[in-house]
C-alpha positions as CSV (number, residue, x, y, z in Angstrom):
1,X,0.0,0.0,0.0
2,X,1.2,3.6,-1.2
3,X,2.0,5.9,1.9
4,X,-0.3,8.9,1.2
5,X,2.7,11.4,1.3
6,X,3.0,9.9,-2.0
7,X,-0.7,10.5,-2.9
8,X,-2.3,13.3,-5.2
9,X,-6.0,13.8,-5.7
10,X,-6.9,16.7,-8.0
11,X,-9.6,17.7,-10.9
12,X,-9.4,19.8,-13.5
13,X,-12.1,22.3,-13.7
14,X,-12.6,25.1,-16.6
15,X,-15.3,26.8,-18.5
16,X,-16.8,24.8,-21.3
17,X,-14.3,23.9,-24.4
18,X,-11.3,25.4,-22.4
19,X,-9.3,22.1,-22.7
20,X,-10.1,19.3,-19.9
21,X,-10.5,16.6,-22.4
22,X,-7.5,17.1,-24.2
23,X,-5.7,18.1,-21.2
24,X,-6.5,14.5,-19.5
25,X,-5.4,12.5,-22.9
26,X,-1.8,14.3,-22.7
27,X,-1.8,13.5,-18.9
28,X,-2.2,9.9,-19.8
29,X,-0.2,9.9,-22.5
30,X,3.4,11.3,-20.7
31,X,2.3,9.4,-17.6
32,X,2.2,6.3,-19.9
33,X,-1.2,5.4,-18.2
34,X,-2.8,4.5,-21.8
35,X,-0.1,3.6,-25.0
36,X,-0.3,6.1,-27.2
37,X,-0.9,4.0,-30.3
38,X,-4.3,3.4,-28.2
39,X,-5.2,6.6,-27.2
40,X,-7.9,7.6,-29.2
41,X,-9.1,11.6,-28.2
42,X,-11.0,12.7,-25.1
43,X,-10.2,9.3,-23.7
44,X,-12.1,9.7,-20.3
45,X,-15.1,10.5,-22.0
46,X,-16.2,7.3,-22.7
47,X,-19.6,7.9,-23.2
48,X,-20.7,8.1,-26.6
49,X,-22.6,11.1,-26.4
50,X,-19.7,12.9,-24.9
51,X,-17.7,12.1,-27.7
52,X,-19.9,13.2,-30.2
53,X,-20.7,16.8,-28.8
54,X,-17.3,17.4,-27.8
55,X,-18.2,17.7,-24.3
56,X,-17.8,16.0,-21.0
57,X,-21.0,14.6,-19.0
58,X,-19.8,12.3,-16.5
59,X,-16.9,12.6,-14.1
60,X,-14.5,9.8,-15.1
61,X,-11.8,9.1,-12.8
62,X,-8.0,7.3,-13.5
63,X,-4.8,6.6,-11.5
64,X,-1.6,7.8,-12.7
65,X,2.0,7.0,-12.0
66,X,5.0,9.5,-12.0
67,X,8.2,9.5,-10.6
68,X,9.9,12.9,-9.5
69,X,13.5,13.0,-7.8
70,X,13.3,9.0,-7.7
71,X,9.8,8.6,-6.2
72,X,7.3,7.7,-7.8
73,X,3.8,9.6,-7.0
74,X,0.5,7.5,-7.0
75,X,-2.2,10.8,-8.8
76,X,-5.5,10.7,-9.0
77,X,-7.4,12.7,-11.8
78,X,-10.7,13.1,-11.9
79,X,-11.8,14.8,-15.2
80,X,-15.0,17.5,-14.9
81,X,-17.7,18.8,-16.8
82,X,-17.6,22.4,-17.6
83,X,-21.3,23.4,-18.5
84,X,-23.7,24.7,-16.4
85,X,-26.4,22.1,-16.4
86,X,-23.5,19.5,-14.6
87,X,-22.2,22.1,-12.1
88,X,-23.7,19.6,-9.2
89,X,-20.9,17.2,-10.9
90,X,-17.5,19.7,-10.6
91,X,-19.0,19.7,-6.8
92,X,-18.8,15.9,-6.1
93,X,-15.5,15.7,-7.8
94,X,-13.7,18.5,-6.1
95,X,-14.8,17.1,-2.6
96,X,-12.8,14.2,-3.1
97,X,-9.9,16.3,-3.8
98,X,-7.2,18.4,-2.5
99,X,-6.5,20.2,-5.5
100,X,-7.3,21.5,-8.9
101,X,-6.1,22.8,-12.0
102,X,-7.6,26.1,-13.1
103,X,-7.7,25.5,-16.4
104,X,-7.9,28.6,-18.9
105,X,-8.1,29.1,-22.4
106,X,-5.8,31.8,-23.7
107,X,-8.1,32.3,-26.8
108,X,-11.2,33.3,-24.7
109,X,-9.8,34.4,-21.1
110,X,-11.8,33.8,-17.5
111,X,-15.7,32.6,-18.5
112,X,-18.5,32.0,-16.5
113,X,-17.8,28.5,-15.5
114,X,-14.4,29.6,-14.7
115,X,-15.0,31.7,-11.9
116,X,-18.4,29.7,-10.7
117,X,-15.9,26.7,-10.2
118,X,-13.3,28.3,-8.8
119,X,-15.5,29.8,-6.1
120,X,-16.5,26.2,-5.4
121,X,-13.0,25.3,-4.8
122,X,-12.0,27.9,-2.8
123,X,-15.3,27.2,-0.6
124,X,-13.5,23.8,-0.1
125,X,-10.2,24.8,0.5
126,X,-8.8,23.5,-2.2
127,X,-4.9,24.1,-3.1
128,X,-5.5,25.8,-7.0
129,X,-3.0,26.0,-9.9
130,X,-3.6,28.7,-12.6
131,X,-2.9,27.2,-16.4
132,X,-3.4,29.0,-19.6
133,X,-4.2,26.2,-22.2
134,X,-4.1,26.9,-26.1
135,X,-0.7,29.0,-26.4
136,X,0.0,27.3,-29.3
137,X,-2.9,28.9,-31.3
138,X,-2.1,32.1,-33.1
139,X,-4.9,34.4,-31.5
140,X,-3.5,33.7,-28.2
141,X,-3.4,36.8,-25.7
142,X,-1.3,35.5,-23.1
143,X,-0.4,38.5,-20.9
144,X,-4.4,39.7,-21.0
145,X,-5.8,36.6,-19.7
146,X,-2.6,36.2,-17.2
147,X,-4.0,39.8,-16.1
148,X,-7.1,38.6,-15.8
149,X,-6.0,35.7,-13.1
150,X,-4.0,37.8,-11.5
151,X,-7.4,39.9,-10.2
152,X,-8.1,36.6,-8.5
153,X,-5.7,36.7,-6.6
154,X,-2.9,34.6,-8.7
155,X,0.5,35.6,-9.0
156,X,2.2,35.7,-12.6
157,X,5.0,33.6,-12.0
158,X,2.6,30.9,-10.5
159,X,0.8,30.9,-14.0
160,X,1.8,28.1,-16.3
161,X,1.4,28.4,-19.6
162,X,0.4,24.5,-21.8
163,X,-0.5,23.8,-24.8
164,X,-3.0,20.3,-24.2
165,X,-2.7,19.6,-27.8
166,X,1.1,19.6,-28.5
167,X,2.0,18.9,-25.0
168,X,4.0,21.7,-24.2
169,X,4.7,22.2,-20.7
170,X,2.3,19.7,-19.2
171,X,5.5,17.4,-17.9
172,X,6.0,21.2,-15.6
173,X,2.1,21.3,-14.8
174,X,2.7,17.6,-13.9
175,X,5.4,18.4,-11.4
176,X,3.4,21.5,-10.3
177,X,0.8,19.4,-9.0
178,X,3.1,17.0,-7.0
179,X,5.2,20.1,-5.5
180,X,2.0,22.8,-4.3
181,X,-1.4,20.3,-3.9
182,X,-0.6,18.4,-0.6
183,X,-1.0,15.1,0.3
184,X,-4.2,13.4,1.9
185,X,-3.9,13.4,5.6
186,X,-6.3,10.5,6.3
187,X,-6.0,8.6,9.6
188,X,-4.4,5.1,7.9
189,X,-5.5,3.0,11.7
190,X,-8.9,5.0,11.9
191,X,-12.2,2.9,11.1
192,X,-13.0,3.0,7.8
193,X,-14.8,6.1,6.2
194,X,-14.8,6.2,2.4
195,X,-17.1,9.0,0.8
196,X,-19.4,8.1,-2.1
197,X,-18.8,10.6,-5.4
198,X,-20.7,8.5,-7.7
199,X,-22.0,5.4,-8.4
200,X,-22.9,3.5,-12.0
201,X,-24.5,0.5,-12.5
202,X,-23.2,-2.7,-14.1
203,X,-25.7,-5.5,-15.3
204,X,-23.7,-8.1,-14.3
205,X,-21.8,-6.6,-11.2
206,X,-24.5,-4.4,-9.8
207,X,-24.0,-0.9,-8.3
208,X,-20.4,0.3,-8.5
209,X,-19.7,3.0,-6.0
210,X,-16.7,5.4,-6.7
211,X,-15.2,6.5,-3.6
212,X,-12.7,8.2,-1.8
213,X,-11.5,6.4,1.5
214,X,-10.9,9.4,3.9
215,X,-9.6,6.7,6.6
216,X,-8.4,3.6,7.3
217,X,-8.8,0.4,4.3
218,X,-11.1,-1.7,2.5
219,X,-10.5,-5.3,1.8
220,X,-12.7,-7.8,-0.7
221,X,-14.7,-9.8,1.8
222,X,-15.2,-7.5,4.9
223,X,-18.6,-5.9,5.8
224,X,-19.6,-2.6,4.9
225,X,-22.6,-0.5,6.0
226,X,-23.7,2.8,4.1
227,X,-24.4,4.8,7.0
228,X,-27.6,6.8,5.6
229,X,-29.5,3.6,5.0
230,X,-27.8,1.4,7.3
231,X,-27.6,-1.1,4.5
232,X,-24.9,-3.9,5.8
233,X,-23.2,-5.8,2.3
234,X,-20.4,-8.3,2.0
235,X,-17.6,-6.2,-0.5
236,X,-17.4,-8.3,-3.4
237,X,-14.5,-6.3,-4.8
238,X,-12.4,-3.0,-4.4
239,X,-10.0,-1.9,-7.6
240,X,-9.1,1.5,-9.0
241,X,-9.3,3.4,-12.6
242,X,-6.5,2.9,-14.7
243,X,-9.4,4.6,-15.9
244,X,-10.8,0.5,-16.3
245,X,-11.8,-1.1,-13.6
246,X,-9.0,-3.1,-12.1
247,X,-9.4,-5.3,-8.7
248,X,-7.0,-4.7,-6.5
249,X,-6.4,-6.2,-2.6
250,X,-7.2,-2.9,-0.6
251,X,-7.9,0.9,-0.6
252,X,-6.6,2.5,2.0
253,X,-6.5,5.9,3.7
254,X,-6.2,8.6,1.1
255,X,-6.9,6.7,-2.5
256,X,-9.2,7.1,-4.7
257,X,-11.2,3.2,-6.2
258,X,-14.2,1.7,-6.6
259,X,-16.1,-0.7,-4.6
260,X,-18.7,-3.6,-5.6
261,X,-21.1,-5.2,-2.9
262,X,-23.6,-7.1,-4.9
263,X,-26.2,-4.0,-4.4
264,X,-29.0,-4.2,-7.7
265,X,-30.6,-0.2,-6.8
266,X,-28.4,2.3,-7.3
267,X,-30.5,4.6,-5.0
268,X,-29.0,2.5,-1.8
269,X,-25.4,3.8,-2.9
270,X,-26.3,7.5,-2.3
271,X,-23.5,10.4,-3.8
272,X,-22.6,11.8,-0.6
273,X,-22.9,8.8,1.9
274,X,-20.3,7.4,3.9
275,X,-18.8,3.9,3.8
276,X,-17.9,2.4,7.3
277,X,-17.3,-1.0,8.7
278,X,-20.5,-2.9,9.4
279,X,-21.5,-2.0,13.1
280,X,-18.5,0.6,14.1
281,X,-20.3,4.4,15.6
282,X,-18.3,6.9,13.5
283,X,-19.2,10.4,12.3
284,X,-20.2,10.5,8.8
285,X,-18.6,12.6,6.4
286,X,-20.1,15.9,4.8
287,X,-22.1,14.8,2.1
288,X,-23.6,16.3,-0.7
289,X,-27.1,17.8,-2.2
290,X,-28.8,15.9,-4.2
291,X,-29.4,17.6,-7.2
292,X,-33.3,18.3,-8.5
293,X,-34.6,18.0,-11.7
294,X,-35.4,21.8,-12.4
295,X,-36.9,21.5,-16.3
296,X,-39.6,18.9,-17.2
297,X,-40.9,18.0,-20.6
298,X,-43.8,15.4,-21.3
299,X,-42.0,12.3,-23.7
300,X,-44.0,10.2,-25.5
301,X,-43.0,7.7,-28.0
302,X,-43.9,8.6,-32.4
303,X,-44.7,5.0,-31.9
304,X,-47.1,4.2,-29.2
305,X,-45.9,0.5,-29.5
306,X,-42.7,1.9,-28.0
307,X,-44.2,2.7,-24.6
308,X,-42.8,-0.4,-23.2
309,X,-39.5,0.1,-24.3
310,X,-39.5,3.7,-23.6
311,X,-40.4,3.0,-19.6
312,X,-37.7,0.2,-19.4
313,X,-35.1,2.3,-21.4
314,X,-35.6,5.0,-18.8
315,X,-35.3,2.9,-16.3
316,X,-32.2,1.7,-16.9
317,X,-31.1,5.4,-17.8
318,X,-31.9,6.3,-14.0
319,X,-29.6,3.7,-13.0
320,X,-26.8,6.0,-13.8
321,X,-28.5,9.1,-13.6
322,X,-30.2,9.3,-10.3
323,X,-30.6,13.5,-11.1
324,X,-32.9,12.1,-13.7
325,X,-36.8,11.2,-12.7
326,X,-40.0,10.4,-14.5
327,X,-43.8,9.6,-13.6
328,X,-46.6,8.6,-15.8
329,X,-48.8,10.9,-18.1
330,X,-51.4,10.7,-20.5
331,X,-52.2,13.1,-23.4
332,X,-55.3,12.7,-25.4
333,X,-53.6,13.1,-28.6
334,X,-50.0,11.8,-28.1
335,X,-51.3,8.8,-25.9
336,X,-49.3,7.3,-23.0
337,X,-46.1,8.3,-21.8
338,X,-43.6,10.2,-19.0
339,X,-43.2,13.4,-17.1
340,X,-39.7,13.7,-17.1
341,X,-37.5,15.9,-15.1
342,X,-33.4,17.2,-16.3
343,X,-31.1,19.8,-14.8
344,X,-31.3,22.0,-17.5
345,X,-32.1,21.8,-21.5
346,X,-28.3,20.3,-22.4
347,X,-28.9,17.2,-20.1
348,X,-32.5,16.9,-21.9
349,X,-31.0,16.9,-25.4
350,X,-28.3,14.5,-24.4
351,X,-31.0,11.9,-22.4
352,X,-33.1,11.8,-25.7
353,X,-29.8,11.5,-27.9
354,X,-29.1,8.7,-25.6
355,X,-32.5,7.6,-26.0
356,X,-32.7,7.4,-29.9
357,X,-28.8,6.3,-30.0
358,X,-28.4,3.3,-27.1
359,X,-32.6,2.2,-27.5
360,X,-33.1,3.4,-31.2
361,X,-36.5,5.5,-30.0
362,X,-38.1,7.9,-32.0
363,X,-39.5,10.7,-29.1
364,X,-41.2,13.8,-29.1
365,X,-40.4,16.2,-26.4
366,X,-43.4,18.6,-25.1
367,X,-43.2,22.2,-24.4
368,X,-40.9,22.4,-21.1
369,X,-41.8,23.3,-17.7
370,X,-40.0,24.2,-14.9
371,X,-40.9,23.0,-11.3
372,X,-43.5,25.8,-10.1
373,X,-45.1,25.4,-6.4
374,X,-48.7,26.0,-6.0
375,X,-49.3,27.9,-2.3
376,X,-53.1,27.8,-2.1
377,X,-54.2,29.9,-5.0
378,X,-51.0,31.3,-6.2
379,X,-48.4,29.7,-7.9
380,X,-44.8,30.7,-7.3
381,X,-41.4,29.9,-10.0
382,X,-37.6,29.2,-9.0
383,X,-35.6,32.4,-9.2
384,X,-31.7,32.4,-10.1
385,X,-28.6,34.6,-9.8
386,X,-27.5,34.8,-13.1
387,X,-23.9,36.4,-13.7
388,X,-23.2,37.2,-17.8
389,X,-19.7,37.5,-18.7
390,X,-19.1,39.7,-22.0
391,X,-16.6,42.0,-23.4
392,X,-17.1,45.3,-22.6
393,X,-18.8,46.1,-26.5
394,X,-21.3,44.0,-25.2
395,X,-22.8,45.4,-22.1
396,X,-25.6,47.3,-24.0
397,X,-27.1,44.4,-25.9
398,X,-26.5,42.1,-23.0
399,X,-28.5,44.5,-20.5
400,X,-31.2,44.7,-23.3
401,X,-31.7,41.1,-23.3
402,X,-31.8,40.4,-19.6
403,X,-34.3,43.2,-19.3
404,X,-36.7,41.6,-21.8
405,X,-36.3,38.3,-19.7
406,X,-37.7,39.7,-16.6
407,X,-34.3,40.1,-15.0
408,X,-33.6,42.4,-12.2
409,X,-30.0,44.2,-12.2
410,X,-28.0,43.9,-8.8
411,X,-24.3,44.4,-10.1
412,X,-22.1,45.7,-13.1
413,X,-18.6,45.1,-12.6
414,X,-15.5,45.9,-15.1
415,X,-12.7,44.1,-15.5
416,X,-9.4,44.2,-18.2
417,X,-11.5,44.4,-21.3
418,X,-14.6,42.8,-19.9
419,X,-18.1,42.9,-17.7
420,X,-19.5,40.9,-15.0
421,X,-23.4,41.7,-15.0
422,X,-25.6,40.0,-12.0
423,X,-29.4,39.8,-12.4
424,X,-31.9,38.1,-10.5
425,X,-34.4,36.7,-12.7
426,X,-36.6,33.8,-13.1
427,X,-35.1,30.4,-14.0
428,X,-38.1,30.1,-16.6
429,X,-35.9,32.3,-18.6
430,X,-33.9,29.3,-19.5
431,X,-36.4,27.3,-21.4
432,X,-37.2,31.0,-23.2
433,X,-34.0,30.9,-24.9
434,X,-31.9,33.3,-23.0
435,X,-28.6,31.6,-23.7
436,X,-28.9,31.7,-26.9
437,X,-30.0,35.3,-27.2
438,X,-27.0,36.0,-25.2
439,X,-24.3,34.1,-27.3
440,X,-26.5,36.4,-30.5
441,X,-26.0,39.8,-29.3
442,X,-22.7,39.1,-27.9
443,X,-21.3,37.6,-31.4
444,X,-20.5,34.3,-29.1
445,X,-18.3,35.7,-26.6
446,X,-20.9,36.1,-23.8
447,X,-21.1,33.4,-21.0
448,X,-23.4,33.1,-17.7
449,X,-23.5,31.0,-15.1
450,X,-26.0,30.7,-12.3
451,X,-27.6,29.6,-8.8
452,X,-30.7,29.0,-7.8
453,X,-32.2,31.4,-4.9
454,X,-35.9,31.3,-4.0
455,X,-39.4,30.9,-5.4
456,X,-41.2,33.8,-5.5
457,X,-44.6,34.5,-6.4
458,X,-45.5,34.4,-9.8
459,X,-48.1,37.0,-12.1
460,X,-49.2,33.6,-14.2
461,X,-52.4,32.6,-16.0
462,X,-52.5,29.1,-17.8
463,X,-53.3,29.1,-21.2
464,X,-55.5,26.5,-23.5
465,X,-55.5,25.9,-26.8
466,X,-59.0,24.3,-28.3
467,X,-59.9,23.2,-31.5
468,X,-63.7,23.0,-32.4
469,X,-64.0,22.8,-28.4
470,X,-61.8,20.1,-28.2
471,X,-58.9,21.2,-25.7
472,X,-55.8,20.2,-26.8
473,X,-54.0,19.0,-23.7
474,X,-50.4,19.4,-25.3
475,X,-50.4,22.6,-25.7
476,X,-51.7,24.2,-23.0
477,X,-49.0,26.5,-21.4
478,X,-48.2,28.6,-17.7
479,X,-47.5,31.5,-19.2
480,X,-47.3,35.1,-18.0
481,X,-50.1,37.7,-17.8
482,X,-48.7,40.4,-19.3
483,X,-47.5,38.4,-22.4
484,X,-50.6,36.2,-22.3
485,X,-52.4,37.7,-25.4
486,X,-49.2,38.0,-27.7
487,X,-48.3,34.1,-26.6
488,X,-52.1,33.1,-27.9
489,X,-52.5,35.4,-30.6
490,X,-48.8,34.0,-31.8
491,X,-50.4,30.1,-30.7
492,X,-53.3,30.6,-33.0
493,X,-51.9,31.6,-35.7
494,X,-48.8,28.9,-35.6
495,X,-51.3,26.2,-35.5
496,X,-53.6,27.6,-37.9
497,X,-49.8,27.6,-40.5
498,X,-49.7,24.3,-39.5
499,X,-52.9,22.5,-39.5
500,X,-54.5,21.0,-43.0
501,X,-57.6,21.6,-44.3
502,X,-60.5,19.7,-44.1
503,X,-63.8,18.9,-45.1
504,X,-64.8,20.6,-42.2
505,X,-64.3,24.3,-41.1
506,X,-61.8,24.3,-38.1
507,X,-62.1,26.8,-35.3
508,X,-58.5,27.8,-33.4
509,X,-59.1,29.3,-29.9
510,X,-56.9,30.3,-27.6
511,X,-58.5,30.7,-24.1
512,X,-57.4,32.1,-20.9
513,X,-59.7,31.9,-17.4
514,X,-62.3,30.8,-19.5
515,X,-61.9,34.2,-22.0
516,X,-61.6,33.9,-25.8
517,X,-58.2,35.7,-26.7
518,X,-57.5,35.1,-29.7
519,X,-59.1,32.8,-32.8
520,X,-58.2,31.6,-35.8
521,X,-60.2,29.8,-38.8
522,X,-59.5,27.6,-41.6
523,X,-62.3,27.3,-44.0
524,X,-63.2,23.7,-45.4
525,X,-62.8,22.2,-48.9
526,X,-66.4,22.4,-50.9
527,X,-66.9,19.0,-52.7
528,X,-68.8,19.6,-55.8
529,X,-71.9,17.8,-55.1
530,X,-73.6,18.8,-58.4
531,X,-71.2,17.5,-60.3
532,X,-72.7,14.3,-61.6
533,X,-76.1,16.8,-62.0
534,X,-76.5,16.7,-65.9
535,X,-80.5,17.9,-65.8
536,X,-83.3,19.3,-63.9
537,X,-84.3,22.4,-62.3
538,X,-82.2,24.6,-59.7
539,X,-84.3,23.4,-56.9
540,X,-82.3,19.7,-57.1
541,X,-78.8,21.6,-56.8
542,X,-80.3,23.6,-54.1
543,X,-81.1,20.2,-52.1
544,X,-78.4,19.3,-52.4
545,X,-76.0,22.0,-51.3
546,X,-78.4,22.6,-48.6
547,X,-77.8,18.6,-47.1
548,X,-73.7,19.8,-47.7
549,X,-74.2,22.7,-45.2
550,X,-76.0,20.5,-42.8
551,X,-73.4,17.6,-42.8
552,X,-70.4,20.0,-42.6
553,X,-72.5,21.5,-39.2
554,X,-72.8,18.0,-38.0
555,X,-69.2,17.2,-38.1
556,X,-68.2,20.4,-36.5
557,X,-70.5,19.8,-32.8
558,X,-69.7,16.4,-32.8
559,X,-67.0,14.8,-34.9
560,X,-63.6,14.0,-33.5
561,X,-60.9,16.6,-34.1
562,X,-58.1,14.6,-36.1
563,X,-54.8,16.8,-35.1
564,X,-51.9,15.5,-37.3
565,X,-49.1,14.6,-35.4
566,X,-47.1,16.6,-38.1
567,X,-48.8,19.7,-36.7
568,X,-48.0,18.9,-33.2
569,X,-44.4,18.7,-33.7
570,X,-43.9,22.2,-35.4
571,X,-45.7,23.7,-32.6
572,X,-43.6,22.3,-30.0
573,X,-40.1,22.7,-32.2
574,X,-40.8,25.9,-32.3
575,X,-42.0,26.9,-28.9
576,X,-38.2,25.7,-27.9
């Protein structure tokens, strides 16, 4: 077993596309973790999706070996995500740590997920090391961003300057690591106390929980106990990440592994809980929140012979994605299927990629919701404290848009060549397509991060959309009362572009608290019923013209409304 003077735990946290992934390949590559004749790009990311975005999702873990001065170092990297909807993920990582990387890019300078992470670690305590990735790119403006680190409190000569792609300088980052992050100071004869970052599930193996043993040691065969449950298992195996699993003997104070203890629901291996020995009274460790589902959509399958599969291909989705939930629902027109709740509007694109990808499901995704609380007769929504990062040629249009979204200025800072603006507005806002109004009117270079605050009460009316009286369930909307009228007049008119015509006139309302605000018709086709009328008098086409009328009255106050699915889809695409 290592000694853990010899032990390094860190993570590498950065703003979105800043150079994590490419940073961890290089890692593995001079460490000679992985060949590199067998490293294939973002190597950590093994999930497909991750891969095919360009982004990381999930936190992967790996152990690396180095020797400096004729020791050899036992370091633990734990890769992070960098956008906003995984924040809760960059939190479980760094609490296993002692350490990070500050990882910027010298292209783009400090972003919003730069400084929302680095807060984080500085909460914790963490030991930070200041990077400038991409120096080998010709638009590179070194001594600006190493300006802008040095307002947070970094000194210039602590700044090292990489480039993750080529591999310059990453053998001194390396050794930066081993010389200023310290080692763990676990209690190696203590009882055993390992803290749970994350846990996957394996169809063969069970629940795999990733951990970080605080003190003492794990062996295969001794008793465990997860002290929030008090569930008491037999440890089929302990190993670590080479970033694959690999069984080892023991864990012991200070390392980073994996455990296996033939457990089949992943909600017994809570992130956040403690591992001790079976029956010893210890403190547990601090834990963490567990993160809620803040956006819901309603999912149904194009197919409606895909229900089955899409509840069991959810199901197994939870099993590695406890922040994801779902619950029954029924729609008139779409059928059966799920109310499902995501962090944000990323991890909902990414679920249903996974979806059509890993289960090969066609989905439509409703209008989304987020979580509002009903208090008696009032309904209050989740507020945020949004913070937009922009070049200072951007504080105008950026101030425009967050005004329009109902947002509430509480700070403008300036920095070298760029703004920090702070609003509280309503998370709503989100599914309204404030990001990417931002990133329009700031020609990309904007960036915003956020927390949630409060709920607060909320000026909101629900909206219904009928069609010849039928209501169509889909459709109908929360939406606020002094926008309600444009939203329906807009609604009506949408769905009158998209409907076809029928032998039957179609009426279009929209309707709020039982009030007509706006309507829309589309007139029917006229079949020629004197067509095949070669003789007689006018009173024959009369007849029957007459019976047309009454038919096409009929079919209005009592036939079924047929809604193309076609029709549904445009109205939802566009309402995203």
């Amino acid at each position: 077993m290592i000694k853990q003077e010899n032990i390094r735990n860190f993570a590498i946290i950065a703003h979105i596309d800043h150079g994590k992934s490419t940073l961890s390949d290089r890692l593995l590559e001079i460490t000679k973790t992985i060949a590199k004749d067998k490293l294939q790009e973002q190597f950590l990311d093994q999930n497909v999706i991750s891969r095919k975005r360009g982004i990381t999702i999930k936190l992967a873990p790996v152990r690396m070996k180095y020797v400096l001065d004729e020791k050899e170092y036992q370091m633990n990297l734990i890769d992070t995500p960098g956008h906003v909807d995984f924040s809760y993920e960059v939190s479980r990582t760094l609490a296993a740590c002692e350490g990070a990387v500050l990882l910027v890019d010298a292209t783009q300078g400090i972003q919003a997920q730069t400084v929302a992470h680095f807060q984080v670690a500085q909460k914790l305590g963490l030991v930070m090391i200041p990077v400038l990735n991409k120096i080998d790119l010709p638009n590179a403006d070194t001594e600006k961003v190493i300006k802008e680190l040095e307002k947070f409190g970094f000194e210039a000569k602590d700044i090292i300057s990489i480039s993750a792609k080529t591999g310059e300088n990453v053998d001194v980052l390396l050794e930066r690591v081993i010389e200023k992050i310290p080692a763990p100071k676990g209690d190696e004869k203590a009882p055993l106390r390992a803290l749970i970052f994350d846990a996957v599930y394996d169809e063969y193996r069970g629940v795999i929980a990733y951990v970080r043993v605080v003190d003492g040691s794990i062996r295969k065969g001794e008793k465990i106990e997860f002290f929030q449950n008090k569930l008491k298992v037999d440890t089929a195996e302990v190993g670590i990440f080479t970033p694959f699993l690999k069984e080892t003997e023991d864990l012991g104070a200070g390392e980073i592994g994996y455990i296996v203890g033939s457990i089949k629901d992943i909600r017994q291996a809570r992130v956040g809980d403690t591992i001790i020995e079976a029956g010893k009274k210890v403190e547990p460790l601090p834990g963490y929140d567990v993160p809620q589902p803040m956006i819901f959509f309603g999912m149904y399958p194009k197919i409606s012979d895909d229900y089955p599969k899409l509840k069991e291909s959810l199901g197994k989705l939870t099993l590695n994605d406890t922040s994801l939930t779902y619950t029954d629902e029924y729609s008139a027109y779409l059928g059966s299927g799920f109310r499902v709740g995501f962090l944000g509007l990323l991890h909902a694109d990414i679920v249903k990629d996974r979806l059509k990808q890993e289960f090969e499901l066609d989905l439509l995704l409703t209008m989304p919701q987020v979580l509002y609380e009903t208090r008696g007769e009032d309904i209050y929504e989740p507020y945020m404290f949004l913070s937009v990062y922009v070049p200072e040629e951007y504080v105008g249009n950026t101030m425009t848009v967050c005004q329009k979204k109902k947002g509430q200025m509480i700070d403008i800072k300036y920095h070298e060549g760029f703004a920090v603006l702070s609003y509280e507005m309503p998370y709503s806002m989100f599914i309204r397509g404030l990001s990417g109004d931002l990133k329009s009117v700031t020609a990309g270079y904007g960036s915003l991060d956020y927390i949630l605050t409060e709920y607060k009460k909320a000026d909101l009316v629900k909206l219904e959309i009928f069609i010849n009286s039928n209501s169509i369930d889909v459709l109908s909307e929360l939406v606020y009362k002094d926008e309600a009228v444009y939203v329906a007049r807009e609604k009506a008119e949408k769905l009158k572009e998209s409907l076809d015509r029928q032998q039957f006139r179609q009426i279009i309302q929209a309707v709020i608290n039982g009030n007509i605000v706006a309507r829309e018709e589309i007139a029917p086709f006229r079949k020629d019923v004197t067509a095949k009328l070669y003789g007689g008098d006018r009173t024959r086409k009369d007849k029957l013209l007459d019976k047309q009328k009454k038919g096409k009255k009929k079919m209005i106050s009592t036939g079924k409304v047929s809604l193309p699915q076609s029709a549904l889809f445009s109205m939802i695409s566009d309402s995203k």
